[in-house]
Legacy VTK file of the C-alpha trace (Angstrom):
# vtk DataFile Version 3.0
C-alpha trace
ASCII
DATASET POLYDATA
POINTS 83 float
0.000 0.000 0.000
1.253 3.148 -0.787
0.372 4.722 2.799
1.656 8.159 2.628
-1.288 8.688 -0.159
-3.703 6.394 1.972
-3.274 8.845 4.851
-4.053 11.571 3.054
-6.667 10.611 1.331
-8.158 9.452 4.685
-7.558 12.538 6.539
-9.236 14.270 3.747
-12.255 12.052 4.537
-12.192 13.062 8.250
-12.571 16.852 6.151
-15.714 15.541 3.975
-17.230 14.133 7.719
-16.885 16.985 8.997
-14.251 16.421 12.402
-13.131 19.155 14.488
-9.416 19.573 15.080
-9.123 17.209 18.153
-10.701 14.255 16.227
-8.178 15.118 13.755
-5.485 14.990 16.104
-6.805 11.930 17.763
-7.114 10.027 14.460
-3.984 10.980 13.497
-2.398 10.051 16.512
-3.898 6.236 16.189
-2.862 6.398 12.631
0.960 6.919 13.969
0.504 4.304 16.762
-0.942 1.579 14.357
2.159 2.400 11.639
4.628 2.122 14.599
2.586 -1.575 16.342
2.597 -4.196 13.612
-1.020 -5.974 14.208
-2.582 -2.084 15.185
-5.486 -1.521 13.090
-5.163 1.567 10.707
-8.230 3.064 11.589
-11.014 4.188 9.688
-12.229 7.767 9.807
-15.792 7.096 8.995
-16.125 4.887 12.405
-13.961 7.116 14.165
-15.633 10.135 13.646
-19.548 8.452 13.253
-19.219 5.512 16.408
-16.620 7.072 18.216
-14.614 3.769 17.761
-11.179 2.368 16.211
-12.156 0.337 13.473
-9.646 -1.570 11.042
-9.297 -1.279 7.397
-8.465 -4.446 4.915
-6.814 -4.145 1.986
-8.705 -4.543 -1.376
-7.316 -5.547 -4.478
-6.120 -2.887 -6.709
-7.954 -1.364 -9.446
-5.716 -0.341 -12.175
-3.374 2.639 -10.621
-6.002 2.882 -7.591
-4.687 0.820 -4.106
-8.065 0.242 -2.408
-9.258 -0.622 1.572
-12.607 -1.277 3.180
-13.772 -0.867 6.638
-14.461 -4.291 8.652
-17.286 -2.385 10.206
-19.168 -0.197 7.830
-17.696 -0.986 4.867
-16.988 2.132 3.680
-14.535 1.866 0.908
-11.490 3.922 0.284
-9.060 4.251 -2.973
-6.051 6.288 -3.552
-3.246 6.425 -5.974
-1.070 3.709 -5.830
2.378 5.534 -6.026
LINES 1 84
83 0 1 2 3 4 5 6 7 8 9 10 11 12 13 14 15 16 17 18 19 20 21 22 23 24 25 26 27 28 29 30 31 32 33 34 35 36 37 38 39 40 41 42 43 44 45 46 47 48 49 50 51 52 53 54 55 56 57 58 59 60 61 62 63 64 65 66 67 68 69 70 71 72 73 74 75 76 77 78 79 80 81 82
C-alpha cells in the first residue's frame, strides 16, 4: 500500500465528515501508533468520527493505478493512488 497517499486521502475524509481539530489529532495520533505496532489496526475515519470507535481497514485488491481498503465495520470503501 502506498500509505503516505492512503493517509491523506483518509484525513481528507475526516474533512468531507466533517471532524473538528481534536478528532483530527486523535485520528492521526492512532494512525501513527498503528504504523509504529505491527497488528494495530489503521483506523477508519468514517467509524472514528460516526461511532466514536477504532475500526480496522483491509486491503482490497487494486484497481488499475487505484490501491483500495474497506472498513471491517461499515464498509466504507477507500481508494487512492497507488504511487
Amino acid at each position: 500500500m502506498a500509505l503516505e497517499a492512503m493517509r491523506a486521502a483518509l484525513r481528507a475524509r475526516l474533512d468531507e465528515l466533517g471532524a473538528q481539530d481534536p478528532q483530527k489529532a486523535a485520528w492521526l495520533a492512532l494512525w501513527d501508533e498503528a504504523r509504529a505496532r505491527p497488528g494495530e489496526p489503521l483506523p477508519c475515519p468514517v467509524c472514528f468520527v460516526q461511532l466514536n470507535q477504532v475500526s480496522r481497514l483491509v486491503a482490497l485488491r487494486h484497481v488499475g493505478e487505484l490501491a483500495r481498503a474497506r472498513c471491517e465495520v461499515c464498509r466504507t470503501e477507500f481508494e487512492w493512488p497507488d504511487d
